[in-house]
N, CA, C and O atoms as CSV, one atom per row, in Angstrom:
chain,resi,resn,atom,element,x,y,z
A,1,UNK,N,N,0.846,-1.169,0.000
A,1,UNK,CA,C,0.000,0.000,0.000
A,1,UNK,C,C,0.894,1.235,0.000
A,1,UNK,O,O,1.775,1.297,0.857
A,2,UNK,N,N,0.764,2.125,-0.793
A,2,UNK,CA,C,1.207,3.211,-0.922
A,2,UNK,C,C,0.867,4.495,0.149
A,2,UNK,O,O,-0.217,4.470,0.731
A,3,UNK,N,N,1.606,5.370,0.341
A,3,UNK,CA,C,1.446,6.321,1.265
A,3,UNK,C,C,-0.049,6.913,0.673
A,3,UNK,O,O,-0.937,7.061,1.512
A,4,UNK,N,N,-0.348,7.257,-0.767
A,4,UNK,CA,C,-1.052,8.021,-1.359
A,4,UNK,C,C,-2.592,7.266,-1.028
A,4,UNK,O,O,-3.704,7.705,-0.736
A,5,UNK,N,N,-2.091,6.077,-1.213
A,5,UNK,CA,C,-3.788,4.684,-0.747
A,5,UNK,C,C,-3.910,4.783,0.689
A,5,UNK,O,O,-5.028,4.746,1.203
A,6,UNK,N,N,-2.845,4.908,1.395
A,6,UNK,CA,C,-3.181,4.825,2.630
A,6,UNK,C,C,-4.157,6.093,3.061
A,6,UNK,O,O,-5.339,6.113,3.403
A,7,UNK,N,N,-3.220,7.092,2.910
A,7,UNK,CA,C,-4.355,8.522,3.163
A,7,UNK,C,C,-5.368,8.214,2.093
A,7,UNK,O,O,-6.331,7.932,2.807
A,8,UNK,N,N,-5.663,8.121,1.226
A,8,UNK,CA,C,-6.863,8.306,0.615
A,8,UNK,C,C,-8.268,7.385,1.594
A,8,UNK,O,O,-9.350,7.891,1.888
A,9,UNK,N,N,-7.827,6.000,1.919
A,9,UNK,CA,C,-8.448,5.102,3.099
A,9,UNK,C,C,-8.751,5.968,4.072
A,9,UNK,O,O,-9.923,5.948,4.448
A,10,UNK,N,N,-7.737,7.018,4.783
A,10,UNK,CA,C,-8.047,7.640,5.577
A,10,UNK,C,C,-8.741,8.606,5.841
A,10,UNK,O,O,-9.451,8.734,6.838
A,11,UNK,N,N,-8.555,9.539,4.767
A,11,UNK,CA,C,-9.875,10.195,4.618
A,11,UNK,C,C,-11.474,10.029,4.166
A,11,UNK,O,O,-12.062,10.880,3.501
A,12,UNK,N,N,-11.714,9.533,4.356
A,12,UNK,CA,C,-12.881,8.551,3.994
A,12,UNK,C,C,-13.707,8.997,5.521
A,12,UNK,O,O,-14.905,9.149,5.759
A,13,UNK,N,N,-12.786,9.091,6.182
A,13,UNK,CA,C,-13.684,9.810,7.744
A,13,UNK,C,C,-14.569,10.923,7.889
A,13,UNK,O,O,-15.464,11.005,8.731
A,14,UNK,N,N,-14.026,12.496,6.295
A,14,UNK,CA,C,-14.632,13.215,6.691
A,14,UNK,C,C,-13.383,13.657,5.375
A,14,UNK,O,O,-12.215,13.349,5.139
A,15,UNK,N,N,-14.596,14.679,4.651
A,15,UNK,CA,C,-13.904,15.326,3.041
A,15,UNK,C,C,-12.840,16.864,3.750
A,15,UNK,O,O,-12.456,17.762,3.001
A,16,UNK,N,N,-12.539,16.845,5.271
A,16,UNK,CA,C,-11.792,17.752,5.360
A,16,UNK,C,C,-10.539,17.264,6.175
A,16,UNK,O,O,-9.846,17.999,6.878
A,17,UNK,N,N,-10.330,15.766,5.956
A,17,UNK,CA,C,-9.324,15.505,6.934
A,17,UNK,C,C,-7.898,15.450,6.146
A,17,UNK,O,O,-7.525,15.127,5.018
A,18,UNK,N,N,-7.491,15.781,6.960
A,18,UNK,CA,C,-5.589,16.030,6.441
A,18,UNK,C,C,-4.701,14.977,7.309
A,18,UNK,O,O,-4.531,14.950,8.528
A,19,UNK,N,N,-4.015,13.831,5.956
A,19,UNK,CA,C,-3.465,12.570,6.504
A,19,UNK,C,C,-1.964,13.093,6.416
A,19,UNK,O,O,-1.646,14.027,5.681
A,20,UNK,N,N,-1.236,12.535,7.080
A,20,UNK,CA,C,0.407,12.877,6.247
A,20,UNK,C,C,0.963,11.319,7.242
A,20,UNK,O,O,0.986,10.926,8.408
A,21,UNK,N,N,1.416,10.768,5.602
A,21,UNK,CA,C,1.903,9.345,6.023
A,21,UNK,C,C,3.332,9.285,5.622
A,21,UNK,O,O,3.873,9.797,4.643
A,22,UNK,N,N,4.063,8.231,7.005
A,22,UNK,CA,C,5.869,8.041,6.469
A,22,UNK,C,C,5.687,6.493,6.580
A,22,UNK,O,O,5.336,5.845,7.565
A,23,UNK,N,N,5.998,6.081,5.382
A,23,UNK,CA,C,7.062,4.994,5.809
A,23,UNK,C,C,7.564,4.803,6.134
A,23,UNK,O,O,8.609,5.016,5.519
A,24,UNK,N,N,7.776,4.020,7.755
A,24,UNK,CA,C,8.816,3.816,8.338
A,24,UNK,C,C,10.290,2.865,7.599
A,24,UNK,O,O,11.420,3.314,7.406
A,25,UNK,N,N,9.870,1.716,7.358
A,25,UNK,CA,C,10.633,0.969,6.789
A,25,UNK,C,C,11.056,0.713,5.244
A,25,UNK,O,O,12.024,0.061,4.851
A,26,UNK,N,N,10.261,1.269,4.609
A,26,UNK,CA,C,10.136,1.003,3.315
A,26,UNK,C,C,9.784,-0.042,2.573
A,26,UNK,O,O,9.822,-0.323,1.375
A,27,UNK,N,N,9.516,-0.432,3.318
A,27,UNK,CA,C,8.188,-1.788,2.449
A,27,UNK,C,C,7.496,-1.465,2.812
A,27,UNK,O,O,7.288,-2.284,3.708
A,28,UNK,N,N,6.277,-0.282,2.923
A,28,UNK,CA,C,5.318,-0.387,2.736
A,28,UNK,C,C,4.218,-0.770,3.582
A,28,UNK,O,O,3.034,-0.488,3.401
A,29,UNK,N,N,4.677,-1.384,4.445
A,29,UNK,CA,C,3.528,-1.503,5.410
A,29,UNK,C,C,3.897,-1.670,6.635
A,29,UNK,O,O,3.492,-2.574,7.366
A,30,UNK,N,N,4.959,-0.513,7.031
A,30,UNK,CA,C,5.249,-0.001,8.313
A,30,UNK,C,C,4.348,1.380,8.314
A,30,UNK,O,O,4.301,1.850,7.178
A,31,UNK,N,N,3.696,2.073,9.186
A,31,UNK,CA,C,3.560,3.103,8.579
A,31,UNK,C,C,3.188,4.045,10.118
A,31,UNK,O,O,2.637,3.552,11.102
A,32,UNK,N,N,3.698,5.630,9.980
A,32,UNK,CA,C,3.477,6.569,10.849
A,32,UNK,C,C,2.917,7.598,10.448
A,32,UNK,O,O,3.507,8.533,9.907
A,33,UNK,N,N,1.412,7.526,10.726
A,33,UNK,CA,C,0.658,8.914,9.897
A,33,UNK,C,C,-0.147,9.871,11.272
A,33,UNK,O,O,-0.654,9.591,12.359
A,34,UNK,N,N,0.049,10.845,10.638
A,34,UNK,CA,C,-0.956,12.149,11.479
A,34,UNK,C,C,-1.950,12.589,10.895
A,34,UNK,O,O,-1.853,13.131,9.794
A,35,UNK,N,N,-3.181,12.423,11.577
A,35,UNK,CA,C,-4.522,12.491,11.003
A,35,UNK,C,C,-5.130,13.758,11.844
A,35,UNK,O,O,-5.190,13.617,13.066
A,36,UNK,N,N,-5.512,14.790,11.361
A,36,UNK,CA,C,-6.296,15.772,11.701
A,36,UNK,C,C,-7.414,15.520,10.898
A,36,UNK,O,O,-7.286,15.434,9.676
A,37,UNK,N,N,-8.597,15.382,11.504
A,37,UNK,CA,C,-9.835,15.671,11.205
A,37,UNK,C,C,-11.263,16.018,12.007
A,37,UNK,O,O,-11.609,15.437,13.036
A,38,UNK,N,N,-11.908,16.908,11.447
A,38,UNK,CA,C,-13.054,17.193,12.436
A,38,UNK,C,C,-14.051,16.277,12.959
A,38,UNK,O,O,-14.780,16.536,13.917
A,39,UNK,N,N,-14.056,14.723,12.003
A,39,UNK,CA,C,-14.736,14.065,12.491
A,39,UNK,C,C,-14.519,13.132,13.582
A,39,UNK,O,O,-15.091,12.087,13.892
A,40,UNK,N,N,-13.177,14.021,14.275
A,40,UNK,CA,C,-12.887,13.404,15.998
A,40,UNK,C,C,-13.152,14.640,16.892
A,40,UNK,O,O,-12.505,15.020,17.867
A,41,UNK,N,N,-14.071,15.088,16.422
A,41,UNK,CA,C,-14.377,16.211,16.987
A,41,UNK,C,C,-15.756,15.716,18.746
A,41,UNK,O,O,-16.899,15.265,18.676
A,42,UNK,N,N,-15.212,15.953,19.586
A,42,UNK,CA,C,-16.118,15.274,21.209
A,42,UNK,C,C,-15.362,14.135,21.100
A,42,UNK,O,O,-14.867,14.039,22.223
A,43,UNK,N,N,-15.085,13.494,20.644
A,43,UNK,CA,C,-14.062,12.397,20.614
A,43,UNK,C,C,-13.565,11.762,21.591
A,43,UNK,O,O,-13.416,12.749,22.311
A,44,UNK,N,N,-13.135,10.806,22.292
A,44,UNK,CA,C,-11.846,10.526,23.236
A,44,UNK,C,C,-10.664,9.917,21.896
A,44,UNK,O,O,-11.125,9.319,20.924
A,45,UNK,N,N,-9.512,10.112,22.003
A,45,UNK,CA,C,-8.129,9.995,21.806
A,45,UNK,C,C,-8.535,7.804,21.190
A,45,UNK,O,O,-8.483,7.319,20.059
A,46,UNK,N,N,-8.808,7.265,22.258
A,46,UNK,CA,C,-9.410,6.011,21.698
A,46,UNK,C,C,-10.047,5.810,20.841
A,46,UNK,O,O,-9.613,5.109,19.927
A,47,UNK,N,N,-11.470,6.406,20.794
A,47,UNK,CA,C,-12.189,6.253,19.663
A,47,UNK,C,C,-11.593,6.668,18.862
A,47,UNK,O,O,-11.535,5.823,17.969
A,48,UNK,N,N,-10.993,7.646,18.572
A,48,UNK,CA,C,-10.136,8.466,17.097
A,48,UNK,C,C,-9.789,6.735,16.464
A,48,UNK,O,O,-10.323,5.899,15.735
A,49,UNK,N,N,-8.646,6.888,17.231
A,49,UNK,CA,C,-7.939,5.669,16.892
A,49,UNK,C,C,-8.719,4.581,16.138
A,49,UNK,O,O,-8.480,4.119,15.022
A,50,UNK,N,N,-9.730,4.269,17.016
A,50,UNK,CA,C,-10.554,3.385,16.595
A,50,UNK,C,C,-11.460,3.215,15.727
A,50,UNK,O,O,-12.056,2.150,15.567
A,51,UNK,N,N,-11.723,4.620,14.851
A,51,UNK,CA,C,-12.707,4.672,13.564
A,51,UNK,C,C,-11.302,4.691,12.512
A,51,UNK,O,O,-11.581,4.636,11.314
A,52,UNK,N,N,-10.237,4.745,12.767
A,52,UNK,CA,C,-8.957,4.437,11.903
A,52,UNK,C,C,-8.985,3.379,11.790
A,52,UNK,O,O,-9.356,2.995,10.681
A,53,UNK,N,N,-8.680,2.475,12.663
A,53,UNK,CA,C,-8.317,1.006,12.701
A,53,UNK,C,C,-9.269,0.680,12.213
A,53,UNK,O,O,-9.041,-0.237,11.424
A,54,UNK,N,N,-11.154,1.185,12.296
A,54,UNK,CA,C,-11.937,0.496,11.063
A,54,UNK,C,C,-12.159,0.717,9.701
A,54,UNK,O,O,-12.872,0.157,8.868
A,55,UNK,N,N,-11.324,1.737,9.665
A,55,UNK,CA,C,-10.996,2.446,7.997
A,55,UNK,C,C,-10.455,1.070,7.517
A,55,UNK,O,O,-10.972,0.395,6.627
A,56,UNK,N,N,-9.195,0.702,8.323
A,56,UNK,CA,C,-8.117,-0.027,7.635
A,56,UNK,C,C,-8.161,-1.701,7.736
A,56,UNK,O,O,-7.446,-2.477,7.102
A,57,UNK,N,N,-9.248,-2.053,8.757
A,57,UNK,CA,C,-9.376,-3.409,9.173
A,57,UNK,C,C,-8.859,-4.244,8.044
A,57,UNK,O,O,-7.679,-4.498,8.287
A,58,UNK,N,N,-9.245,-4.789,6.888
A,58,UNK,CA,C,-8.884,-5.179,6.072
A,58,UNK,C,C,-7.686,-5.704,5.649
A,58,UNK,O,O,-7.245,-6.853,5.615
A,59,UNK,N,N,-7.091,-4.240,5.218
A,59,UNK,CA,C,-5.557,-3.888,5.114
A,59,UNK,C,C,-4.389,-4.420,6.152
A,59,UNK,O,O,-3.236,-4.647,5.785
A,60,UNK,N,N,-4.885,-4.591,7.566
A,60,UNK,CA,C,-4.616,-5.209,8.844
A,60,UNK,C,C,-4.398,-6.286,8.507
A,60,UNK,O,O,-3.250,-6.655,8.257
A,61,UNK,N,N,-5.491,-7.103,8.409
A,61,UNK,CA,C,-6.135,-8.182,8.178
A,61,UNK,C,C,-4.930,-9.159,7.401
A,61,UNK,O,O,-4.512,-10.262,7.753
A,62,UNK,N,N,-4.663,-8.585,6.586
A,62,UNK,CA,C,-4.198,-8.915,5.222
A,62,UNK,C,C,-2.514,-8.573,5.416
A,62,UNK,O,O,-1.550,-8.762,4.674
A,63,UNK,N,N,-2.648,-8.007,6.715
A,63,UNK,CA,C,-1.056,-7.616,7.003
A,63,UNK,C,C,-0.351,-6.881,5.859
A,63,UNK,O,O,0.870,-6.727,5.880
A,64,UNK,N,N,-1.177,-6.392,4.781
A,64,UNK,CA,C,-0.880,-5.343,4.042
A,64,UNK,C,C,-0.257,-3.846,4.724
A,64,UNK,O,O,0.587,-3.121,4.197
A,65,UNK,N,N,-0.707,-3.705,5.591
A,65,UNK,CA,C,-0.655,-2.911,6.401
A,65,UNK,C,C,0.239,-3.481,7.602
A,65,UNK,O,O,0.315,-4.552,7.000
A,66,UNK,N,N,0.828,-3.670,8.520
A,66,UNK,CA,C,1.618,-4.147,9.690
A,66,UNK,C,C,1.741,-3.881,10.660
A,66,UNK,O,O,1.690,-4.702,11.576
A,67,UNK,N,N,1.989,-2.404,10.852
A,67,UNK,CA,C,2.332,-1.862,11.896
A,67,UNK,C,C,1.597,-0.211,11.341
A,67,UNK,O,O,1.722,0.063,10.147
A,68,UNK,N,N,0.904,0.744,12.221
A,68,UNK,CA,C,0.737,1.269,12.256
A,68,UNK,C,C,0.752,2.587,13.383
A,68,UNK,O,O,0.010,2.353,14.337
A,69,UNK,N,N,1.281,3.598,13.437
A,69,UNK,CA,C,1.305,4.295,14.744
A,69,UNK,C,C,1.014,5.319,13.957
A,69,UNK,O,O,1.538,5.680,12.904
A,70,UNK,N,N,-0.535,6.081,15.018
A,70,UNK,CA,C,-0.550,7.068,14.969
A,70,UNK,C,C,-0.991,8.521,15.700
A,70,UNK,O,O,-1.474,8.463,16.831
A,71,UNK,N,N,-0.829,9.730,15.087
A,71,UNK,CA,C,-1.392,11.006,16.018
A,71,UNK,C,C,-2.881,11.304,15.484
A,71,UNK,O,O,-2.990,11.775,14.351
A,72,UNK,N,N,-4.132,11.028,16.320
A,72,UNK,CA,C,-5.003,11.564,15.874
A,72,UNK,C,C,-5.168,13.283,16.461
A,72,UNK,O,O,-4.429,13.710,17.348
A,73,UNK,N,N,-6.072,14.001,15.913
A,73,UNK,CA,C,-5.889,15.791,16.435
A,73,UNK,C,C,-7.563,16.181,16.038
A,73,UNK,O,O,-7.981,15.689,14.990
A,74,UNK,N,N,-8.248,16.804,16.622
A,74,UNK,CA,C,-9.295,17.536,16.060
A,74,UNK,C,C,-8.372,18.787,15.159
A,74,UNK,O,O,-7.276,19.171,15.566
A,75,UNK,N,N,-8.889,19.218,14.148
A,75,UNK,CA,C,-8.426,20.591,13.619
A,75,UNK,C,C,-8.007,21.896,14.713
A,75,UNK,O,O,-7.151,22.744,14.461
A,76,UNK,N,N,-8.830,21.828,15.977
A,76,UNK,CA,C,-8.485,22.724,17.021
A,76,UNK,C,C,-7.353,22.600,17.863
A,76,UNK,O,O,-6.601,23.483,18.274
A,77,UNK,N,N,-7.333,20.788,18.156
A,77,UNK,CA,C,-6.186,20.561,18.853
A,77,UNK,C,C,-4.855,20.686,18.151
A,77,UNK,O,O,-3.959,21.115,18.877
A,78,UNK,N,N,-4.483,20.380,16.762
A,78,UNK,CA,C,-3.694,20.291,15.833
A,78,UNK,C,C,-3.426,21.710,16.025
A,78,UNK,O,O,-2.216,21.905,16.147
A,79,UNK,N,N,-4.406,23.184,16.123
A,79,UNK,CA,C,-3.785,24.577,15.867
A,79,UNK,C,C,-3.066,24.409,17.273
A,79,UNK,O,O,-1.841,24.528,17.313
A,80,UNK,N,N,-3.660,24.184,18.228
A,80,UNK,CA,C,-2.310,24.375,19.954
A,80,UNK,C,C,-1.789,23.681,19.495
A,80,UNK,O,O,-1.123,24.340,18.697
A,81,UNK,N,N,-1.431,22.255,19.307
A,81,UNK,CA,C,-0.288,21.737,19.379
A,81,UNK,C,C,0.760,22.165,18.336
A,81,UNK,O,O,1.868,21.642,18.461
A,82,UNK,N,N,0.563,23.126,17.221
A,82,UNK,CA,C,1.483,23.351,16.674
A,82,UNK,C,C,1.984,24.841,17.257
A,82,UNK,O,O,2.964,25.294,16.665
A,83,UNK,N,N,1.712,25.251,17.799
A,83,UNK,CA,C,2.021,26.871,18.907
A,83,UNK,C,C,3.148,26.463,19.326
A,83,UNK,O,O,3.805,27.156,20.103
């Protein structure tokens, strides 16, 4: 899976979310992405996580995917944390 498939999977949460994915290892299905989107908006930090991990179940599944770590952010939290 490509960085470009991966975010595209990821946004699928909400037409204003902003993914930015690294390959850790370079094959492809290590991966460290930061997801800002409003649809973790009331949220807990878990659930975020957890409407990700059902974006990608599949991809998991299939160990297409392997390892995944990531930062979820509402758009509000993302503006402090970059201050």
């Amino acid at each position: 899976m490509t960085a470009d498939q991966l975010a595209s999977k990821i946004k699928k949460l909400h037409p204003d979310t902003y993914v930015e994915a690294v390959d850790m290892t370079g094959t492809q299905d290590h991966w460290q992405v930061l997801i800002v989107s409003p649809a973790f908006e009331g949220k807990m930090m878990i659930d975020q996580q957890r409407m990700v991990m059902a974006l990608l179940k599949g991809e998991i599944g299939t160990e297409e995917v392997h390892a995944l770590t990531m930062k979820t952010y509402t758009p509000e939290q993302y503006k402090r944390f970059k201050k």
